[in-house]
VOZA-89961 format. One record per atom (N, C-alpha, C): residue number from 1; atom name; y, x negated, z negated. Coordinates in steps of 0.02 Angstrom, whole numbers. Each point is the difference from the previous one (the first is absolute). Example, Ala and Ser with C-alpha at 12.3 -4.5 7.8 and 13.67 -1.06 7.14 Angstrom:
! VOZA-89961
  resi  name       Y       X       Z
     1     N    -284    -660    -390
     1    CA      59      45       0
     1     C      60     -45       0
     2     N      53      18      36
     2    CA      59     -42      -3
     2     C      55      39     -37
! end
This chain:
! VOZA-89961
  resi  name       Y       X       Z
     1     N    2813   -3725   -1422
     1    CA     -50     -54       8
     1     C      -6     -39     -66
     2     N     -45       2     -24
     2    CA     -23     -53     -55
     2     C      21     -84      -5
     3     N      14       2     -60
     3    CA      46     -86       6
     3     C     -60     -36      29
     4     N     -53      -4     -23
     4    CA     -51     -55      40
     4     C     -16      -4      65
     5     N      -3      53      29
     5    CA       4      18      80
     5     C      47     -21      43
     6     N      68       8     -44
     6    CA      66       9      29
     6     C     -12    -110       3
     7     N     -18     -28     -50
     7    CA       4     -87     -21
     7     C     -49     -18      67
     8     N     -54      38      -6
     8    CA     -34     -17      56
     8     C       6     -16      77
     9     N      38      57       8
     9    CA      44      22      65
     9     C      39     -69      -1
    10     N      57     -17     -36
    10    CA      19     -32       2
    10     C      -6     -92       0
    11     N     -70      11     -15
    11    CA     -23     -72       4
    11     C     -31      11      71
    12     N     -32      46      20
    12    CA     -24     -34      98
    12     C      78      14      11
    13     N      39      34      18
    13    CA      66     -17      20
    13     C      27     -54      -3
    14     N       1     -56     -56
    14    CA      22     -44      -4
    14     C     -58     -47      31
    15     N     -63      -9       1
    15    CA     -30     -25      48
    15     C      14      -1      62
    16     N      -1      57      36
    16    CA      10      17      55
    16     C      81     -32      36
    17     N      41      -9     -62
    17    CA      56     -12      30
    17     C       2     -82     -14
    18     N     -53     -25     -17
    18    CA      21     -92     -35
    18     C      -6     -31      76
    19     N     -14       8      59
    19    CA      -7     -31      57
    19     C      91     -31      -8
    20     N      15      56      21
    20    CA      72     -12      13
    20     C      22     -38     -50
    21     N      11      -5     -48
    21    CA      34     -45     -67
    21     C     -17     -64       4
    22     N     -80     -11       3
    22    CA     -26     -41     -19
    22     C      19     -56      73
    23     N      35      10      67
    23    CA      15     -29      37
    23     C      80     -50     -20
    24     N      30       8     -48
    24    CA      47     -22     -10
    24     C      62       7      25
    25     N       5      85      11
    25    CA      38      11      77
    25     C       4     -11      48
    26     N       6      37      45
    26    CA      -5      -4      81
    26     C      23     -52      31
    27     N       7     -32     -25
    27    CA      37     -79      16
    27     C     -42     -30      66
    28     N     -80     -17     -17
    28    CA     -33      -9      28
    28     C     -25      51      56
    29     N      -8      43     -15
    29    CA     -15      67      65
    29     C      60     -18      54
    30     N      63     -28     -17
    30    CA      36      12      47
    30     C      -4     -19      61
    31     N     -32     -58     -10
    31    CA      -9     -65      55
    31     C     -88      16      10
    32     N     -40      -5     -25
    32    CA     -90      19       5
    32     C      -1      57     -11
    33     N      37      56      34
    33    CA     -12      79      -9
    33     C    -112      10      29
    34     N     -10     -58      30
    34    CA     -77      18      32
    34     C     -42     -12     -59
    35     N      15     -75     -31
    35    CA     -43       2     -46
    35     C      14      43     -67
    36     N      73      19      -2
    36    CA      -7      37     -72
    36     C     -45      84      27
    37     N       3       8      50
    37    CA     -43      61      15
    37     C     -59     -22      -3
    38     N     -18     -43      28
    38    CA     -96     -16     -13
    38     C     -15      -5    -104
    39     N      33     -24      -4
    39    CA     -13      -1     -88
    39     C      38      42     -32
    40     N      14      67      37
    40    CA      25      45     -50
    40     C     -58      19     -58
    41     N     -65       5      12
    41    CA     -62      20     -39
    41     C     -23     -61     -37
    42     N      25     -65      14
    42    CA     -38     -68     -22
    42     C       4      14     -65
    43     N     -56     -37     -30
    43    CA       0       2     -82
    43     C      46     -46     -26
    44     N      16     -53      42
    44    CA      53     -44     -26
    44     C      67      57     -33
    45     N      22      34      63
    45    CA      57      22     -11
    45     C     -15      74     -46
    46     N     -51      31     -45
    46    CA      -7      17     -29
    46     C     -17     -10     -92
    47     N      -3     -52       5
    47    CA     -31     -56     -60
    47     C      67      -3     -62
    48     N      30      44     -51
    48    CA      24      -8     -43
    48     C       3     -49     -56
    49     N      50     -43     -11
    49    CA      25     -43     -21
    49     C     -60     -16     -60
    50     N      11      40     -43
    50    CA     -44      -3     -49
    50     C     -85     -23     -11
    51     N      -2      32      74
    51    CA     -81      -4      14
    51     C     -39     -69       8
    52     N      74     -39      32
    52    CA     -12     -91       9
    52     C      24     -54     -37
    53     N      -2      30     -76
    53    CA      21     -27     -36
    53     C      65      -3      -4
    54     N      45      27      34
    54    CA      82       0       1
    54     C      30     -50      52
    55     N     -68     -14      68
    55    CA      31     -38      55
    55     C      54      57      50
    56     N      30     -59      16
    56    CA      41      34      66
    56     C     -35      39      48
    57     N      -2      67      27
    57    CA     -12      47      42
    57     C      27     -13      64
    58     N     -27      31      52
    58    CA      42      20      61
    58     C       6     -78      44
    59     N      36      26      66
    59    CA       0     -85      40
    59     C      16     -40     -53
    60     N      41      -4     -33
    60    CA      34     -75     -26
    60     C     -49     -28     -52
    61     N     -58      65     -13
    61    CA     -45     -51     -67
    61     C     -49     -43      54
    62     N      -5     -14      68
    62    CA     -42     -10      27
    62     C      28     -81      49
    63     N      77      19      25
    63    CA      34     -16      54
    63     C      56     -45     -54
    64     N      15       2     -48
    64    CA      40     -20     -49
    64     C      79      25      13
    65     N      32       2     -45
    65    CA      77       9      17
    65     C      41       7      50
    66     N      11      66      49
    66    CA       9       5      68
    66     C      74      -8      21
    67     N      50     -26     -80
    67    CA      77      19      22
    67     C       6     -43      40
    68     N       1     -67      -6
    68    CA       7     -35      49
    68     C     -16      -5      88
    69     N     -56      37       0
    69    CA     -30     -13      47
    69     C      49      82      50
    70     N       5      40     -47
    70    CA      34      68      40
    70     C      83      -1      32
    71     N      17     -75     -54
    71    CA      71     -20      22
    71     C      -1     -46      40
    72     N     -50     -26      23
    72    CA      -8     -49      69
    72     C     -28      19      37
    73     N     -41      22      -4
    73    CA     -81      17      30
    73     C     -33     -48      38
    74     N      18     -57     -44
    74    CA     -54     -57      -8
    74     C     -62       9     -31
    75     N     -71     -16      44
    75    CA     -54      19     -45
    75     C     -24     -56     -53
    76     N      40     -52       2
    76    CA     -23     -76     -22
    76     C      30      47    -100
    77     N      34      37      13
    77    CA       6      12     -87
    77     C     -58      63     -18
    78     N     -63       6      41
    78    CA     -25      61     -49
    78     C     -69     -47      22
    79     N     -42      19     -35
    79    CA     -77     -19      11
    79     C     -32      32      41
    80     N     -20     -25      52
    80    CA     -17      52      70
    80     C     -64     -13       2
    81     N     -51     -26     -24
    81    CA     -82     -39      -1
    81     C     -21     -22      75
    82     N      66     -15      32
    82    CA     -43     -30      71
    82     C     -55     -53      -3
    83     N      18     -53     -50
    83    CA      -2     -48       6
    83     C     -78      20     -45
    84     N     -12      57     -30
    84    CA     -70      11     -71
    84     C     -18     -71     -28
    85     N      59     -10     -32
    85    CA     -30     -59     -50
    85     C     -19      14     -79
    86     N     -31     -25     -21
    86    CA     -38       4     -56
    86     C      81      41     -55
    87     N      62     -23      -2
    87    CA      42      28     -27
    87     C      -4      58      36
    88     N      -3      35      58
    88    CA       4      89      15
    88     C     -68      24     -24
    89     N     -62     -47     -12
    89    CA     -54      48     -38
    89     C      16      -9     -53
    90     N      32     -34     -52
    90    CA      12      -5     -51
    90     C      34      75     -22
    91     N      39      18      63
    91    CA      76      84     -29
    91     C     -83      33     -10
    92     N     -44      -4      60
    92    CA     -57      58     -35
    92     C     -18      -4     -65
    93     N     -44     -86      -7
    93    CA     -24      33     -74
    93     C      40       1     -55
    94     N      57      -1       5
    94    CA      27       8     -65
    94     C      14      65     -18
    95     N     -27      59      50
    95    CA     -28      58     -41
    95     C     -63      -4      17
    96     N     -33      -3      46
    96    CA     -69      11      24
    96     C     -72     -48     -38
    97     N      40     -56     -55
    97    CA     -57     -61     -24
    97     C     -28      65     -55
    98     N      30      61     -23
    98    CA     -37      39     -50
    98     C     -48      57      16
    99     N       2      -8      86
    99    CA     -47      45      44
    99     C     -55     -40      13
   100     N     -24     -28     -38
   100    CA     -75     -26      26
   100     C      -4     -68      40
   101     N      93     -10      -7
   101    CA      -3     -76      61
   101     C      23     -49     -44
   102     N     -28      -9     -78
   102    CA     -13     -60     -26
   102     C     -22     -69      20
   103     N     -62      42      34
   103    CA     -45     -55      65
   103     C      14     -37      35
   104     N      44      43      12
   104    CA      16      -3      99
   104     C      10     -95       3
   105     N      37     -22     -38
   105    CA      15     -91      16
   105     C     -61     -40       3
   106     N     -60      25     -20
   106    CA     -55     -28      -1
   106     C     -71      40      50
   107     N      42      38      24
   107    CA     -50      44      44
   107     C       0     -53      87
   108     N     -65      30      26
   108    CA      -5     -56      43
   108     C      61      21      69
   109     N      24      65      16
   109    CA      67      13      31
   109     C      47     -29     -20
   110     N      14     -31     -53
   110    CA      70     -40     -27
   110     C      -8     -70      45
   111     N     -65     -18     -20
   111    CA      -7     -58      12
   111     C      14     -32      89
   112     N     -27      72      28
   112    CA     -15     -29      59
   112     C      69      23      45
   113     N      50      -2     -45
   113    CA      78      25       7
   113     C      19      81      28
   114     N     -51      38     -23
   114    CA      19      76      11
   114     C      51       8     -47
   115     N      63      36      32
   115    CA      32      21     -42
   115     C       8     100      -9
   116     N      38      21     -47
   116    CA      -5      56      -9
   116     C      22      35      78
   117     N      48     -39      37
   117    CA      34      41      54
   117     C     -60     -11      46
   118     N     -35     -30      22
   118    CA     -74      -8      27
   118     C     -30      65       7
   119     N      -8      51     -45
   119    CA     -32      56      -3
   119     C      23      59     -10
   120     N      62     -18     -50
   120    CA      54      50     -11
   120     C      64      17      34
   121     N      -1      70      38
   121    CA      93      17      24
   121     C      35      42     -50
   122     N      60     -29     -32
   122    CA      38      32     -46
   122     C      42      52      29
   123     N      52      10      62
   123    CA      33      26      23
   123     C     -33      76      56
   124     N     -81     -34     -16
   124    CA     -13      61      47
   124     C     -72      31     -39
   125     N     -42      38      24
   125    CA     -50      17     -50
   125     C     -94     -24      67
   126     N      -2     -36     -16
   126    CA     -58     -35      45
   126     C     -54     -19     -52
   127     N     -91      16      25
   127    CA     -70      -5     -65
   127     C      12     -91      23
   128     N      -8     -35     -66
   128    CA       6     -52     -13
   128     C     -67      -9      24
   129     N     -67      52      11
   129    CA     -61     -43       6
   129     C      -1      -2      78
   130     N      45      23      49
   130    CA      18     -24      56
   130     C      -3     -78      21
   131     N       5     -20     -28
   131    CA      17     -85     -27
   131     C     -64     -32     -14
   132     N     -45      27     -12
   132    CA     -70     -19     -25
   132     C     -24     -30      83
   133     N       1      51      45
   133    CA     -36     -29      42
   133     C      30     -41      49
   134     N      83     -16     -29
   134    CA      23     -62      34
   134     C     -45     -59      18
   135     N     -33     -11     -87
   135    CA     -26     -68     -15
   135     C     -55      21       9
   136     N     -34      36     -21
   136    CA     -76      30      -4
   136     C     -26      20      56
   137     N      10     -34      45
   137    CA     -32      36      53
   137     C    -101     -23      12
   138     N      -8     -32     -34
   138    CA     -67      -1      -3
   138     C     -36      57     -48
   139     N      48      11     -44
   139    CA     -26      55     -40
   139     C      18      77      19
   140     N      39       7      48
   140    CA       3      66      43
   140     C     -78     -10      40
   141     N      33     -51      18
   141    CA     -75       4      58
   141     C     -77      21     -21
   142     N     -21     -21     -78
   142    CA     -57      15     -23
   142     C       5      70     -12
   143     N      56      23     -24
   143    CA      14      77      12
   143     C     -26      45      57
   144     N     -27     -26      67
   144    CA      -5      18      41
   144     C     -60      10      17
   145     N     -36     -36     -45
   145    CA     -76      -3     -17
   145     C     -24      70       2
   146     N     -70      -5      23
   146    CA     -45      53       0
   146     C       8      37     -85
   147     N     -22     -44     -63
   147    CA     -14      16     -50
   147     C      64     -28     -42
   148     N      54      40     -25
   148    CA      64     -19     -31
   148     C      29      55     -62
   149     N      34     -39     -51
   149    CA      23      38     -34
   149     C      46      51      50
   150     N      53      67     -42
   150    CA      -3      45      50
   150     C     103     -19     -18
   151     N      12     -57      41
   151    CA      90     -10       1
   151     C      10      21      52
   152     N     -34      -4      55
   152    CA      26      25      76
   152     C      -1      75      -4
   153     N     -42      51     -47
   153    CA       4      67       4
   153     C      55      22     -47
   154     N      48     -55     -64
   154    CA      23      23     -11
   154     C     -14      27     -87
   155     N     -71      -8     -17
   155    CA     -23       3     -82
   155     C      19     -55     -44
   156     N      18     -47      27
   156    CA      21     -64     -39
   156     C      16     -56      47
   157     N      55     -39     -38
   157    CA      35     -57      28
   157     C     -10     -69     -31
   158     N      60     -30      36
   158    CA     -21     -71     -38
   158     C      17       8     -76
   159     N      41      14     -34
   159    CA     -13       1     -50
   159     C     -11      49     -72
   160     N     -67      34      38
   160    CA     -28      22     -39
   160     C     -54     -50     -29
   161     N     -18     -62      26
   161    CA     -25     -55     -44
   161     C      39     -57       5
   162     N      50     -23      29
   162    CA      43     -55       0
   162     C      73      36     -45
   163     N      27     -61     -29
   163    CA      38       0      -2
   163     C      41     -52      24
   164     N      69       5      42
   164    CA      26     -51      42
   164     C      26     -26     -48
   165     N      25     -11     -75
   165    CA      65     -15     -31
   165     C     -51     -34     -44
   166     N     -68      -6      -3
   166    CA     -47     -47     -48
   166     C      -1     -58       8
   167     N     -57     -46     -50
   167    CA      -9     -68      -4
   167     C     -53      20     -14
   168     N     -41      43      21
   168    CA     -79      24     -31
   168     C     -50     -46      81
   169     N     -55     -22     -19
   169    CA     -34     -20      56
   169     C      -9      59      52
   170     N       9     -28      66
   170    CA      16      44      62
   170     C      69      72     -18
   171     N      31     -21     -47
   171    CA      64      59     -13
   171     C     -42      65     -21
   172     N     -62       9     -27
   172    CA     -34      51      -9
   172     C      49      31     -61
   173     N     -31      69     -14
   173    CA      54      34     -51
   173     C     -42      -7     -66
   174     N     -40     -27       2
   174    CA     -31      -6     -79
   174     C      -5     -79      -4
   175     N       4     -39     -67
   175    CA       8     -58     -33
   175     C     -62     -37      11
   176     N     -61      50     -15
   176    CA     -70     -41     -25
   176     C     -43      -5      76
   177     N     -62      30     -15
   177    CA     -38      -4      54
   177     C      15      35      78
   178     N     -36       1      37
   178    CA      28       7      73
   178     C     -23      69     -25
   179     N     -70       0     -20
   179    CA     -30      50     -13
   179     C      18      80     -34
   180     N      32     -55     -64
   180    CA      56      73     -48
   180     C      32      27      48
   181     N      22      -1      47
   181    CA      67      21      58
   181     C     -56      64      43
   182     N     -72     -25      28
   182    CA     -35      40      44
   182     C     -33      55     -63
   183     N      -2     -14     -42
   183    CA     -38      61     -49
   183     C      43      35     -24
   184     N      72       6       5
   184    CA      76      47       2
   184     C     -30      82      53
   185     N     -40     -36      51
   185    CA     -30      61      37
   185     C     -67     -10       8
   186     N     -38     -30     -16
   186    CA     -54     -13      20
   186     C     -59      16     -86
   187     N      29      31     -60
   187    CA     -29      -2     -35
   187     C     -76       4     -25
   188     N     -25       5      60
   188    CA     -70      21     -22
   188     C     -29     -33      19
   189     N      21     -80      25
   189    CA     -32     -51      10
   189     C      -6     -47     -65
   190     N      79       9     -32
   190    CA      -1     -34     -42
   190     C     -32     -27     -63
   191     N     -59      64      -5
   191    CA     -49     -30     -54
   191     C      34      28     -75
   192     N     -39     -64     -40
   192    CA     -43     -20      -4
   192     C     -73      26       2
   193     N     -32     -59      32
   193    CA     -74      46      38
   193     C     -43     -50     -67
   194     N     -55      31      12
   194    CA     -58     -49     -59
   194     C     -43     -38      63
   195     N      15      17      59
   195    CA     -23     -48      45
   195     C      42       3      64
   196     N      30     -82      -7
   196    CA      53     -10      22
   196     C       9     -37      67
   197     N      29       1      47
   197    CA      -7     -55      45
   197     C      56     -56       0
   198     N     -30     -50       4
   198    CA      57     -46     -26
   198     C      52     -22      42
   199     N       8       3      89
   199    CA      60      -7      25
   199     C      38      57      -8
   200     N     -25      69     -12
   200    CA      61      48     -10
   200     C      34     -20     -77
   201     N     -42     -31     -32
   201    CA      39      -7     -56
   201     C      45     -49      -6
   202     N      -2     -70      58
   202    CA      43     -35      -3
   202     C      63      14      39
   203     N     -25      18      68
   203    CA      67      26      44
   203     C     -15      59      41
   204     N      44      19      19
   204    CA     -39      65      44
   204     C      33     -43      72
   205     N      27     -34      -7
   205    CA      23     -24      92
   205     C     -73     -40      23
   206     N     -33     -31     -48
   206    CA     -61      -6      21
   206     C     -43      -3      50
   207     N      -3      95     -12
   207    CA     -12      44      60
   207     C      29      58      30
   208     N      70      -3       4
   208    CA      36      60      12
   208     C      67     -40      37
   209     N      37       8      38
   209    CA      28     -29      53
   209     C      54      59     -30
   210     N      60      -7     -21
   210    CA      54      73     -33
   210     C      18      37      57
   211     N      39     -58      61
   211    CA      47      64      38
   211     C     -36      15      45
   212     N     -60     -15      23
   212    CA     -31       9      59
   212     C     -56     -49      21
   213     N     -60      33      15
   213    CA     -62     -23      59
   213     C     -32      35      51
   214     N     -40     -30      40
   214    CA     -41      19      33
   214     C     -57      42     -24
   215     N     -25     -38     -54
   215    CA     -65      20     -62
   215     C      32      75     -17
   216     N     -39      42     -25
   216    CA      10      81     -27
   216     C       3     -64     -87
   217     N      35      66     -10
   217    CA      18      -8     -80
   217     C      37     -42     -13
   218     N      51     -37      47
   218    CA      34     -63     -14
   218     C     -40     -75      -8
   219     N     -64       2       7
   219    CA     -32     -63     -19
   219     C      19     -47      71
   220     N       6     -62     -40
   220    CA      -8     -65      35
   220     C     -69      -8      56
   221     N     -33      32     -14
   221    CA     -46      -7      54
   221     C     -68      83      -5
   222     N     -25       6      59
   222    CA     -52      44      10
   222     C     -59       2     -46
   223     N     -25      36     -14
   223    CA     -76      -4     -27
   223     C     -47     -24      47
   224     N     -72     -33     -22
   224    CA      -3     -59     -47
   224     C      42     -65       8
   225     N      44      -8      28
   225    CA      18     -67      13
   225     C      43     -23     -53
   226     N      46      65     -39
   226    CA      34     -13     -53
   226     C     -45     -35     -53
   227     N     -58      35     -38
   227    CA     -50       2     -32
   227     C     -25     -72      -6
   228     N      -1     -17      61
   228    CA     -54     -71      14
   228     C      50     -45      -6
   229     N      54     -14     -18
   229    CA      34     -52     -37
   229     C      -8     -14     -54
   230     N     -45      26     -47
   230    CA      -6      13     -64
   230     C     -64       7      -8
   231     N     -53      42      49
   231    CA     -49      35     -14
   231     C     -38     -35      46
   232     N     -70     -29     -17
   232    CA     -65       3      63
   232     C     -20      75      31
   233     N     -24     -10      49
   233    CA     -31      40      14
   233     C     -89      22     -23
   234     N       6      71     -28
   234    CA     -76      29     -15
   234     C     -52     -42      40
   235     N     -70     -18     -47
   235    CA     -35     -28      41
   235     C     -26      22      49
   236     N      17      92     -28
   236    CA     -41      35      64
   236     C      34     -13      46
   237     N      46      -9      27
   237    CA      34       8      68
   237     C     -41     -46      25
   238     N     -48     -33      -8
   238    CA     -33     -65      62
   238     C     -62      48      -1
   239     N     -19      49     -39
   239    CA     -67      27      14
   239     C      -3      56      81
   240     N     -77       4      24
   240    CA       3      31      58
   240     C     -20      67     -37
   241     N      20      69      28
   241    CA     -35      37     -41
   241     C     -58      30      77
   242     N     -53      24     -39
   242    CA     -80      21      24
   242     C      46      33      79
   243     N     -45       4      37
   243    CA       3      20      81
   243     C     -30      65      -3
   244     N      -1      28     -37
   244    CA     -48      67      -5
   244     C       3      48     -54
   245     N     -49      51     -16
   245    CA      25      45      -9
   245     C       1     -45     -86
   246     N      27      49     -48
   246    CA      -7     -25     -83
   246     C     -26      54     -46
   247     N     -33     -27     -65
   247    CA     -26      35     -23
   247     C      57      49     -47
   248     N      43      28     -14
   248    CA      14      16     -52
   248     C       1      71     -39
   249     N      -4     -23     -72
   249    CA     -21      48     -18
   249     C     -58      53      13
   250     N     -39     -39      21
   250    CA     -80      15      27
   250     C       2      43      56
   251     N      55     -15      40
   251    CA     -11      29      65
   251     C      55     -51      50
   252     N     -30       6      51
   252    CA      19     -62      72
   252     C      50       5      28
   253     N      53     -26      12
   253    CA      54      20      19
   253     C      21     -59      51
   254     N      42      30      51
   254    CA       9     -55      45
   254     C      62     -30      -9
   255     N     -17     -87      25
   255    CA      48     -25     -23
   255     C      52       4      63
   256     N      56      42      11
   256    CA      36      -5      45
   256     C      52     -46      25
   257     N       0     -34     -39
   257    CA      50     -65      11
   257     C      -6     -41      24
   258     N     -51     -12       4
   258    CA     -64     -54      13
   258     C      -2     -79     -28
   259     N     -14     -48       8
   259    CA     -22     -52     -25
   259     C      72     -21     -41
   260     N      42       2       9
   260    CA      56     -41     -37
   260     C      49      57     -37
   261     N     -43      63     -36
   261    CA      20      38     -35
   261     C      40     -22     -66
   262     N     -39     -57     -22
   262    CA      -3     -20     -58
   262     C      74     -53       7
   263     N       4     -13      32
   263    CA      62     -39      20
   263     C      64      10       3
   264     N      -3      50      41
   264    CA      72      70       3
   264     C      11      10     -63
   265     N     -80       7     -50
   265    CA      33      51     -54
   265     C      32     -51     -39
   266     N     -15     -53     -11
   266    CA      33     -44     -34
   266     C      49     -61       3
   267     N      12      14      68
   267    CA      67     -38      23
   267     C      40      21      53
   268     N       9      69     -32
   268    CA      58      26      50
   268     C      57       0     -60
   269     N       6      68     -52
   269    CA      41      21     -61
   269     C     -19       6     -58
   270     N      16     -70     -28
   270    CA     -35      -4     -86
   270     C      27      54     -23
   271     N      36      30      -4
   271    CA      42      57     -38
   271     C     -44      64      19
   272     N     -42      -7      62
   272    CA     -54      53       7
   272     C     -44       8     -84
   273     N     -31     -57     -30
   273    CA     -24      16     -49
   273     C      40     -43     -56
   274     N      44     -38       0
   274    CA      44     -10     -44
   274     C      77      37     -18
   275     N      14      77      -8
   275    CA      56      23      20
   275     C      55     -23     -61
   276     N      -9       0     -69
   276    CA      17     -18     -47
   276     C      44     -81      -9
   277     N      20     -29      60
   277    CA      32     -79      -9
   277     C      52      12     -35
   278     N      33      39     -52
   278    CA      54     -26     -13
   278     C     -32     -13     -75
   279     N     -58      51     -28
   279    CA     -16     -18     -69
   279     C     -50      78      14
   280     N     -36     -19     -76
   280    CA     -40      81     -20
   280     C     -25     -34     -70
   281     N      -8      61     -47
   281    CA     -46      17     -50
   281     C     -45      24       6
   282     N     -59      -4      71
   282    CA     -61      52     -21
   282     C     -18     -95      16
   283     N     -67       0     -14
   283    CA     -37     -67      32
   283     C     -42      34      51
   284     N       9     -53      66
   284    CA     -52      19      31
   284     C     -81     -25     -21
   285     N     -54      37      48
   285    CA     -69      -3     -34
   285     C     -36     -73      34
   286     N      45     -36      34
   286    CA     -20     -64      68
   286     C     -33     -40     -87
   287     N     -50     -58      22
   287    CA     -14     -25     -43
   287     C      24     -68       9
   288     N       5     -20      67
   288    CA      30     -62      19
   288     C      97       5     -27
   289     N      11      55      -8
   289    CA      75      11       6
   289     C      25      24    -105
   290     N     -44     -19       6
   290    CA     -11       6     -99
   290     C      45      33     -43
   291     N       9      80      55
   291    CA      55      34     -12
   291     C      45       9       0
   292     N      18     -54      70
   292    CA      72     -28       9
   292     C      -2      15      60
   293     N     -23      45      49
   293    CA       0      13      61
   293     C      56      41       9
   294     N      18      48     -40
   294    CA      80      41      37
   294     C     -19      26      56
   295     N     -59      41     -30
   295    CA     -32      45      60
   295     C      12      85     -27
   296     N      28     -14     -61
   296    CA      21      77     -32
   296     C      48      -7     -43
! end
């Protein structure tokens, strides 16, 4: 076998075998034989010295100094986090503040006294976003919505746009706009258009409701009613149209709709002849709409 193969071998071997070491001897298994079996796979108890800057490994980097406590078996000498006070989230971040939880003291979960054990089980292996719909239960519920992003099927979760460990407005995973975060998948809204509409450009919650509506497409409300917060209605919609047959295109055609044709057509779905709302570069040919119609 080749020396590099043979080094290789020998480094997953020594992986494979750091569980055991990295426990500090069986000391602890003796008495928690349950939990040292549930965290035989934990990353804790795999995590080489080196890797954490040269912190303590295994129960005692977590639980502190167990001699005492194994020669009494008093639990008042090891750190047990019953009590999760700000000193047992502290054992976290003093590896975990270089994982992205710089934040975390200024994120709005700190504040409102979530602590790490809140979401997280160390001794056993449980999805932390389990925990989401402790508190969130209004936001499961929009989940349930006719028209919803797809977390209940399983394509994405909470945080594929949250992050829980932020200080970003609503814990979103991007810094700036709400918007930068929805054009991560949504790119082909994002423009820039040479004719623009100006609430997509300020927010997209606007008109888009994230975890769930009633409305198709996530919107805050149905067509036209969304529209008409913003928009009058066409003058035609008050016109009657003719009771009879019409001329067009030099031949007569009947009007089958009958008198309030003209009405339907223009106040049922602006998006019938406006499909373009998020932006476009063609101009439309409307003269009242001075090429700003976002009809192409």
């Amino acid at each position: 076998m080749k020396l590099s193969r043979w080094l290789a071998c020998a480094a997953v071997l020594g992986v494979l075998a750091w569980p055991v070491l990295a426990d500090q001897g069986p000391t602890c298994a003796d008495c928690h034989d349950d939990v040292a079996a549930a965290m035989a796979n934990n990353i804790h108890m795999r995590i080489k010295p080196f890797e954490v800057g040269g912190h303590q490994v295994g129960c005692q980097a977590c639980h502190g100094n167990g001699a005492k406590h194994m020669e009494t078996g008093d639990p008042s000498f090891i750190r047990t986090f019953a009590k999760k006070t700000q000193a047992d989230e502290q054992v976290c971040l003093s590896c975990h503040q270089l994982k992205g939880l710089d934040e975390w003291h200024a994120s709005i979960h700190a504040s409102e006294g979530v602590t790490c054990f809140d979401c997280h089980t160390i001794h056993k292996h449980t999805n932390p976003l389990n925990s989401c719909k402790k508190c969130h239960a209004d936001v499961v519920a929009e989940f349930q919505l006719p028209s919803h992003h797809p977390v209940r099927e399983g394509k994405m979760s909470c945080v594929s746009c949250h992050d829980p460990h932020a200080a970003t407005d609503h814990m979103l995973k991007t810094h700036g706009r709400i918007n930068d975060l929805c054009y991560t998948c949504h790119q082909d809204k994002e423009g820039p258009f040479i004719f623009e509409h100006e609430p997509v450009e300020e927010n997209c919650l606007i008109c888009h409701k994230p975890h769930g509506s009633v409305a198709n497409n996530l919107l805050v409300a149905n067509e036209p009613m969304l529209c008409l917060q913003c928009h009058e209605f066409h003058f035609h919609a008050g016109l009657r149209s003719p009771d009879g047959p019409l001329e067009v295109g030099g031949t007569l055609r009947q009007n089958v709709s009958g008198v309030h044709s003209i009405n339907r057509a223009f106040s049922t779905k602006c998006t019938q002849c406006h499909p373009k709302v998020h932006g476009s570069d063609l101009p439309s040919q409307t003269v009242p709409g001075m090429g700003r119609a976002l009809t192409r």
